[in-house]
C-alpha positions in Angstrom: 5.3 2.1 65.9 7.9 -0.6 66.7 10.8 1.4 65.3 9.7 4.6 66.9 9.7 2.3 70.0 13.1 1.1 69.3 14.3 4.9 68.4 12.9 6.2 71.6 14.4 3.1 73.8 18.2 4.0 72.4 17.1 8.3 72.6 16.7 6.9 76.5 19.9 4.7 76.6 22.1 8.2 75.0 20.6 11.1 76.5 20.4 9.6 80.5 24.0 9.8 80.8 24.8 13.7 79.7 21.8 14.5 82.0 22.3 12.2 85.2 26.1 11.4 84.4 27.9 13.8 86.8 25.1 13.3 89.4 25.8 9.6 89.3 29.7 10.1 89.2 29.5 12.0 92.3 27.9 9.3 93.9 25.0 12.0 94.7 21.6 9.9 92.6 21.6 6.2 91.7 21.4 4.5 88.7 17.9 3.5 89.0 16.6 6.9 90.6 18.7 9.0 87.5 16.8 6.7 85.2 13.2 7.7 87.3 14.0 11.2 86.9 15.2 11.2 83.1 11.6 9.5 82.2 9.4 11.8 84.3 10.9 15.2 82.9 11.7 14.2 79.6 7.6 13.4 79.5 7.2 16.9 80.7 9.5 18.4 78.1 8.1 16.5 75.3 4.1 16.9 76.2 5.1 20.6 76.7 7.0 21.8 74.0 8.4 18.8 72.4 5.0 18.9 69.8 6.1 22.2 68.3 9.5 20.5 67.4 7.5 17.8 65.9 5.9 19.9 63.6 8.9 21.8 62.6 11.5 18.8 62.0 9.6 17.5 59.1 8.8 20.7 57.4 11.9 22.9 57.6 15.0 20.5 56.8 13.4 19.8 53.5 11.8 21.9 51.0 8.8 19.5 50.7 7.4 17.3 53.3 5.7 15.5 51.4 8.5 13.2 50.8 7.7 11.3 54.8 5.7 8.7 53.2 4.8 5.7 55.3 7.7 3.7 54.1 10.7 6.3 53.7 9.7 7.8 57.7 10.2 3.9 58.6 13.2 4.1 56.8 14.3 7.2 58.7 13.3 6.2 62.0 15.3 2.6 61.0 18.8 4.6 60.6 18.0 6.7 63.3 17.4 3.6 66.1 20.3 1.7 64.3 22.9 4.2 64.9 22.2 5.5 68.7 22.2 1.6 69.2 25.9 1.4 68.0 27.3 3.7 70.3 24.6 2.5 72.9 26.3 -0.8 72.5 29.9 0.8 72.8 28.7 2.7 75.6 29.0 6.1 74.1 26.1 8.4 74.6 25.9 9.8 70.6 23.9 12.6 69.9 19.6 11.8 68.8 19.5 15.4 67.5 22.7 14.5 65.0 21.7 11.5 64.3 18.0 12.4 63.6 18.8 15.4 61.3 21.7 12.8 59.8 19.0 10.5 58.4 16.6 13.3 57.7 19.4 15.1 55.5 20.3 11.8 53.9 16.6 11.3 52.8 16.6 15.5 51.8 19.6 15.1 49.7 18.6 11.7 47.9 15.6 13.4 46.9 17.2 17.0 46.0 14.8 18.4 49.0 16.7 19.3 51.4 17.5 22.9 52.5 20.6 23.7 52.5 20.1 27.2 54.2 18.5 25.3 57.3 21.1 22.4 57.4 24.4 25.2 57.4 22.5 26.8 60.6 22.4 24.1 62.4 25.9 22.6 61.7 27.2 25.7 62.3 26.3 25.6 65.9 27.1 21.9 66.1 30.5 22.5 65.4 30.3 26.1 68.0 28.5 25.3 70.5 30.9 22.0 71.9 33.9 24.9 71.3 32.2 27.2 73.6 31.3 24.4 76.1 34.7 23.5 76.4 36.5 27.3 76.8 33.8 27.9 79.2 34.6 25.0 81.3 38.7 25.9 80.7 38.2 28.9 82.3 36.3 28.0 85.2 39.0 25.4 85.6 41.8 27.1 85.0 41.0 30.6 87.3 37.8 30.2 89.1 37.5 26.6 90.3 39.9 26.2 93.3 38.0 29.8 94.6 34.5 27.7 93.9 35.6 24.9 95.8 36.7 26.7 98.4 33.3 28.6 99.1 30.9 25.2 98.3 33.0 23.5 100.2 31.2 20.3 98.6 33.2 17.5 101.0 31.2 14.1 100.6 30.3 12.4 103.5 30.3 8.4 104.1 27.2 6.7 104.1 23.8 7.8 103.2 23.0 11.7 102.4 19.6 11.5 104.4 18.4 8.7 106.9 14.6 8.5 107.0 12.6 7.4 110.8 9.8 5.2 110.4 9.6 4.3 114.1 6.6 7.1 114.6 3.2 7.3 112.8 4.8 10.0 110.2 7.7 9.0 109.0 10.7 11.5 109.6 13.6 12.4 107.1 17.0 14.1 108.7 20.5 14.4 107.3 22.8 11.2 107.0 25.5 10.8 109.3 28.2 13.5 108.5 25.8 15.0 105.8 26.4 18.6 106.1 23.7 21.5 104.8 26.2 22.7 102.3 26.7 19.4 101.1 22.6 18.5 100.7 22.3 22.1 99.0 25.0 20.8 96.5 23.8 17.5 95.6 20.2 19.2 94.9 21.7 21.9 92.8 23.3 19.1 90.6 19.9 16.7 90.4 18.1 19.7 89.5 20.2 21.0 86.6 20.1 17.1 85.2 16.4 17.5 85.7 16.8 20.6 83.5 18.4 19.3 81.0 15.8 16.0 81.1 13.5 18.3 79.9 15.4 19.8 77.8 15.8 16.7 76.2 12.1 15.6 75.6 11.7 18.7 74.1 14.0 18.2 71.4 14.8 14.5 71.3 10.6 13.4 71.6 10.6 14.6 67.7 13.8 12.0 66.5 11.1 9.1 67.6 8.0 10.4 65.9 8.1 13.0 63.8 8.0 11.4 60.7 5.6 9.1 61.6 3.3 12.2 62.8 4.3 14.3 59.7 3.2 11.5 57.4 0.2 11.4 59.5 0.3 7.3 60.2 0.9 8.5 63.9 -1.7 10.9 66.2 0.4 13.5 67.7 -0.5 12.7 71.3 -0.3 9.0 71.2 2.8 9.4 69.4 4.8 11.3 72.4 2.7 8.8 74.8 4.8 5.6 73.1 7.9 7.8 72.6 8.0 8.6 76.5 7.7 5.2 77.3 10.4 3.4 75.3 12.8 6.5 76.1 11.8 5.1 80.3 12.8 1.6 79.3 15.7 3.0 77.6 16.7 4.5 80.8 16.6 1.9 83.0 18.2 -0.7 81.0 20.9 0.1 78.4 21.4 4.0 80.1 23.5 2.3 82.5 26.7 2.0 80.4 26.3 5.8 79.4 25.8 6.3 82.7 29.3 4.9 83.7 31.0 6.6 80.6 29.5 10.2 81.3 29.6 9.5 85.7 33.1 8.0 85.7 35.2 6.4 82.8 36.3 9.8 81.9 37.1 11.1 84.8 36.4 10.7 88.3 34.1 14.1 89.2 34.2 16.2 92.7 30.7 17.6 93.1 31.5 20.9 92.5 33.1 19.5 89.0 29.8 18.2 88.5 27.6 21.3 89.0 30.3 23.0 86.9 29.7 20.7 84.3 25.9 20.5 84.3 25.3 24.0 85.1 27.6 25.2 81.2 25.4 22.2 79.7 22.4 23.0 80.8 22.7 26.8 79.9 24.3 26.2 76.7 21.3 23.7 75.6 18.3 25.7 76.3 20.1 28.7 74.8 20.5 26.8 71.5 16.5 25.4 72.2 15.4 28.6 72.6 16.5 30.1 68.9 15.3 26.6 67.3 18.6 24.7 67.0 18.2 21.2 68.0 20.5 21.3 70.1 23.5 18.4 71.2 23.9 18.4 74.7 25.8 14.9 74.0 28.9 16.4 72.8 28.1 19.9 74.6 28.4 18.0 77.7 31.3 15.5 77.4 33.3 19.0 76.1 32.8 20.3 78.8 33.7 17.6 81.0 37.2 17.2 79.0 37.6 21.5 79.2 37.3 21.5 83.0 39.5 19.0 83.3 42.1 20.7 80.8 41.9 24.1 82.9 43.1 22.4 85.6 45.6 20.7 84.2 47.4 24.1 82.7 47.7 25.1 86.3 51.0 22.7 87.4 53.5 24.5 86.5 55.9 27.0 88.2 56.2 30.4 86.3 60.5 30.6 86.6 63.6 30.4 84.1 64.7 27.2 85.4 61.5 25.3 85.6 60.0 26.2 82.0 63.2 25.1 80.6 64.2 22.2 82.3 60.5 20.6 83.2 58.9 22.0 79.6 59.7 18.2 78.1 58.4 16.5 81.2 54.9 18.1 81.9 51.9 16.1 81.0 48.7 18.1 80.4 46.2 15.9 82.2 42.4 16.6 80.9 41.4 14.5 84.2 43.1 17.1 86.6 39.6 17.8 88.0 39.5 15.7 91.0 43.6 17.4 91.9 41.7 19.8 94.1 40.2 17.9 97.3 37.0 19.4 98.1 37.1 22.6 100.4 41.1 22.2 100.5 42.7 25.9 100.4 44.9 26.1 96.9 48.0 28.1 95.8 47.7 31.0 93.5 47.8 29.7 90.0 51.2 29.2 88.9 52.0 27.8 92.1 51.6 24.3 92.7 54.6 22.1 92.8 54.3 20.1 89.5 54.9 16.9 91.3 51.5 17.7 93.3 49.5 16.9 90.5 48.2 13.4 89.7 49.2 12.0 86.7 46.8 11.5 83.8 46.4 7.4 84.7 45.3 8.4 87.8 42.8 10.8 86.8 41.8 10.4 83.5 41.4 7.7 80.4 42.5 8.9 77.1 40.8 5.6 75.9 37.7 6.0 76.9 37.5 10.1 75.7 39.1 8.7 72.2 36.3 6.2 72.0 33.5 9.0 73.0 34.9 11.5 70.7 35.0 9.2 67.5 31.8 7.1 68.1 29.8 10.5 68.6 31.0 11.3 64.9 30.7 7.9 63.9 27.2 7.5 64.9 25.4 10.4 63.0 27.6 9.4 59.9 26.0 6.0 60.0 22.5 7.3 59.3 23.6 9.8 57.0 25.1 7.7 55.1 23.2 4.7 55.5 19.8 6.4 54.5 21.3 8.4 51.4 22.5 4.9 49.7 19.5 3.7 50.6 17.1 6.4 49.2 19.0 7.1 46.4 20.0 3.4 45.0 16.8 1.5 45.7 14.1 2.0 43.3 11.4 1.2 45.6 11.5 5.0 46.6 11.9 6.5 43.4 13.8 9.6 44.4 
């Protein structure tokens, strides 16, 4: 129970900031209210449907289940909580569902169970999915997001979205000062897509924490997604705040419409891949599409004419932070032509640190339980595989 605890609290610390990120980068939710909302939905997700992934994870990645024992799921669940803590640490928000089916393949292949039919599927998506995200994203970027700007008109006011009046019996909430309609409609769309994917996320991520546990039946089924819910919450509130800041802002600083873009292709891409059985990775599905967004725009800056392509060719930058070029509502030229000296650079719109650091740790991580559970399982002989 105390490294299920300690997988859920890092599942909490990685999956709050693909969820809440662009909501919190916008400036539209907190820290501490993103971290509320992560923990009440991904309870409903999990309590929902999270129980039938529970029952699957253990029996269809290997050929025979009844390899969980007591000590090898401890050993999972060990590799599994060790990892998402490395990238916790680094700040990255690494994928559970890799990482999970990482350490569950390691154990399948030390003990020649696992099944390799299952395990092609589901990288094969891994691998599409994030390319999908990411063209999707482009394209918006590229032809449709100046025309969605325009009509959301998203322009963020100073000061507080709503003011609330507790002079009377019945406390009274209206719109901040300078909070339009448009802009309150905005910020709810965005909250409510994290929301979405919240849920999404317990009912995937719940079965990372427990479902060896459960399979190997050490663990009741409801009392399992009961302590898994709770460490995920504590995960949220504490160490979620760096993935917070990596997802909300390192990368890139996000308009609100760039964040509704962003959550709106996450969300639909995840609960697509959910609903054939793929567990999915909105991790990597959503910092791709961060990065794609912000690549469409950047392939907008230059003029289409003789003189331009040849003499300014060596001197364009491709900026994957171009999102926040467009100020929000602000009429834009035809594509083709802005003046490329309009554009922001890439230092002021974007960190090619920070998106090498996500990128790598969010391959690094799920290699480390691989890895680290195969050498285990296979070279210590108090397993016997």
């Amino acid at each position: 129970m105390v490294v299920a605890i300690f997988v859920g609290y890092n599942i909490g610390g990685s999956t709050t900031g693909p969820a809440f990120g662009p909501a919190v980068g916008a400036g539209a939710l907190s820290k501490t209210i993103a971290a509320g909302l992560m923990s009440i939905f991904f309870f409903i997700g999990a309590w929902t449907i999270g129980r039938r992934v529970v029952d699957t994870l253990g029996t269809e990645l290997v050929t025979d289940p009844a390899i969980f024992t007591l000590p090898a799921s401890i050993t999972v669940l060990f590799f599994i909580g060790l990892a998402l803590f490395v990238g916790n640490v680094f700040g990255v928000p690494a994928s559970t569902s890799m990482t999970a089916v990482g350490a569950i393949a390691g154990l399948g292949l030390a003990s020649g169970a696992l099944d390799w039919a299952v395990m092609g599927k589901i990288v094969s998506w891994w691998l599409v999915a994030p390319v999908i995200g990411f063209w999707i994203s482009a394209v918006i970027g590229r032809n449709f997001y100046p025309a969605l700007n325009r009509r959301i008109a998203l322009a963020q006011s100073e000061g507080k979205l709503l003011t609330v009046d507790r002079s009377n019996l019945l406390p009274s909430v209206s719109l901040g000062p300078g909070t339009t309609r448009r802009e309150l409609f905005g910020t709810a769309v965005v909250i409510g897509i994290g929301c979405i994917m919240a849920f999404s996320s317990g009912t995937s991520n719940v079965a990372n924490a427990i479902a060896p546990l459960v399979g190997s039946g050490a663990l009741e089924m409801n009392t399992g997604i009961i302590i898994a819910c709770v460490a995920v919450g504590i995960g949220a509130f504490t160490i979620a705040r760096r993935t917070l800041d990596t997802l909300g802002s390192d990368i890139t600083q996000l308009p609100l419409t760039a964040a509704i873009v962003v959550a709106t292709v996450s969300a639909v891409l995840v609960v697509g891949l959910s609903a054939i059985g793929i567990p999915a990775s909105f991790v990597v599905i959503a910092t791709m599409s961060i990065i794609g967004l912000g690549w469409g725009r950047a392939t907008r800056t230059m003029r289409a004419s003789r003189e331009s392509i040849s003499e300014k060719a060596g001197e364009t930058r491709m900026s994957v932070g171009s999102l926040a070029a467009d100020t929000e509502g602000e009429p834009l030229p035809p594509i083709g032509e802005e003046n490329p000296e309009d554009i922001p650079s890439a230092s002021d719109l974007f960190n090619p640190s920070t998106t090498a650091r996500v990128v790598i740790m969010q391959n690094v991580v799920p290699l480390i339980s691989t890895v680290g559970a195969y050498l285990v399982f296979r070279f210590v002989p108090f397993f016997g595989f």
